[in-house]
C-alpha positions in Angstrom: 133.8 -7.5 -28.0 137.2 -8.5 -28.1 137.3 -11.1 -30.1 135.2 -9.0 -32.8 138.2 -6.2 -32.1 140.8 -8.4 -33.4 139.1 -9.8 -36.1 138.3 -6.3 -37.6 142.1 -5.1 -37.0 143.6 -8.3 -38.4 141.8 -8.1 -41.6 142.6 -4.4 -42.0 146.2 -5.2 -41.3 146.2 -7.8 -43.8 144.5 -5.9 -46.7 147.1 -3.0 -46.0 149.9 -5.2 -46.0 152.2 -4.1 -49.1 155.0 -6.6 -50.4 158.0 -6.3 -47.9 155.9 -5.3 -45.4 155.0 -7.9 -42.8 151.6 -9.7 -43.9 149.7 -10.1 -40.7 150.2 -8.4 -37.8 148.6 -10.1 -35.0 145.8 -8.4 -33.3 144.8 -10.8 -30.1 145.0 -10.9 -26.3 146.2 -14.1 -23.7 145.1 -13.0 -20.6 141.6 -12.0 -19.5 139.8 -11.3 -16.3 136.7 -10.2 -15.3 136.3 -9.5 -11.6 132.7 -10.3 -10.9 130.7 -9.8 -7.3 129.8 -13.1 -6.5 126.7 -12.2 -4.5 125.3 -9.9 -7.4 126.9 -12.3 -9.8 127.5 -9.0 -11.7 130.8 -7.4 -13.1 132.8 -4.8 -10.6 133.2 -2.6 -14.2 136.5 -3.3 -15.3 138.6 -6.4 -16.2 142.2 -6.6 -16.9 143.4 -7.6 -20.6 147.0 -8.6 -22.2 147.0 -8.1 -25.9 150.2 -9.4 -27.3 151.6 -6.7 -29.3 151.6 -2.8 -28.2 150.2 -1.7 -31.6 147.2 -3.7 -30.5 146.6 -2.3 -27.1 147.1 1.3 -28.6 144.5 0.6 -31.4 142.2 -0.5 -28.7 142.4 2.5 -26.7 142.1 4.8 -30.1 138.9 2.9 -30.7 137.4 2.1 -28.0 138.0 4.8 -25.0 135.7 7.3 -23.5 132.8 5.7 -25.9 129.7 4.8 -24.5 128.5 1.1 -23.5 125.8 1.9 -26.0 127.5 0.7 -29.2 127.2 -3.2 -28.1 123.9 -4.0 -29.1 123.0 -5.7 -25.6 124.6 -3.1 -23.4 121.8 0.1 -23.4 123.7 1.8 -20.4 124.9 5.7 -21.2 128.2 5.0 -19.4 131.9 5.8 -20.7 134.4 3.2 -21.2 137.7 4.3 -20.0 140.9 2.1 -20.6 143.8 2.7 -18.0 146.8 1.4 -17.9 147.0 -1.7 -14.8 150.2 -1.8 -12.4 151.2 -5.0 -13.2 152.1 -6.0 -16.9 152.3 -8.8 -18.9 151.4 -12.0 -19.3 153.6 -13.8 -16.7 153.6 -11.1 -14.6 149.5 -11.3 -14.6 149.7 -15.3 -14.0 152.5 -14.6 -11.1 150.0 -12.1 -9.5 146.7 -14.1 -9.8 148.0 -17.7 -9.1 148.4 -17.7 -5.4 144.5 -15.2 -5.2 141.6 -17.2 -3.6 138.3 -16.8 -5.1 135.0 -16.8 -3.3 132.8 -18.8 -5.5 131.2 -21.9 -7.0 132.8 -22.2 -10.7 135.8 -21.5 -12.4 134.0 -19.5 -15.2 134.7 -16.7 -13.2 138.3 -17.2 -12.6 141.2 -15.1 -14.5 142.2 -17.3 -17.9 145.3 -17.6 -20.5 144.6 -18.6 -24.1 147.2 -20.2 -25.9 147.4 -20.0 -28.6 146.2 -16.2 -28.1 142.6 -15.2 -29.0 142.6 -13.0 -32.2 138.9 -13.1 -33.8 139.2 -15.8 -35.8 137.6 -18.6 -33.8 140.1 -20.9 -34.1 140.5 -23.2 -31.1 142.5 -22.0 -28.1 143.2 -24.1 -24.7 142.0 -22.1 -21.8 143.9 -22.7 -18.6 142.3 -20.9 -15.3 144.2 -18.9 -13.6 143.9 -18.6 -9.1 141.7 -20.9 -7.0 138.5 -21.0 -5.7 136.7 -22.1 -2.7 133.2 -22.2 -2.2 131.3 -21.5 0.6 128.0 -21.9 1.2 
């Protein structure tokens, strides 16, 4: 979903780009988290994202908040997406916060992760680095 979000915006902000105007303005995010229960191995419903520009996260939020899980084609739930804005901010800020958390489970696929470069739809390669530790017991 976000991925396909900055993909869309990038190509409209390159198509109304006018000469003297800046060509691209990147759309894309380098921080994501999504807390999961590890006993239902399900997601707590929300997740903390850093886009990189403010024009980004306040395109998201025009587009995206207080619609319905409905318009992702796998998702057939009737709930409401709400975006709020999290206490801590940043990029380093989210890193500082997250590096010393433990987590309870098996994998790090379900650890907090940067992307650098950051993610912006176009699939072009990123290095992931996880974010926190885990332990597992069993």
């Amino acid at each position: 979903m976000l991925d396909g979000f900055c993909l869309v915006e990038n190509h409209k902000a390159g198509n109304e780009a006018t000469s003297g105007e800046e060509a691209h303005i990147a759309y894309a995010y380098d921080f994501l988290y999504l807390p999961i229960d590890f006993k239902s191995k399900r997601s707590r419903g929300f997740a903390f994202v850093n886009f990189t520009s403010s024009r980004a996260v306040w395109s998201f939020y025009d587009s995206i908040h207080l619609t319905d899980w409905g318009f992702l084609e796998k998702f057939k739930w009737k709930k409401r997406i709400e975006i709020g804005c999290a206490k801590i901010q940043g990029k380093e800020e989210l890193v500082k916060h997250f590096s010393g958390s433990v987590f309870q489970c098996g994998t790090d696929e379900y650890l907090p992760v940067c992307f650098s470069p950051a993610r912006d739809g176009s699939g072009q390669p990123v290095e992931l680095t996880v974010v926190g530790n885990r332990r597992y017991n069993h």
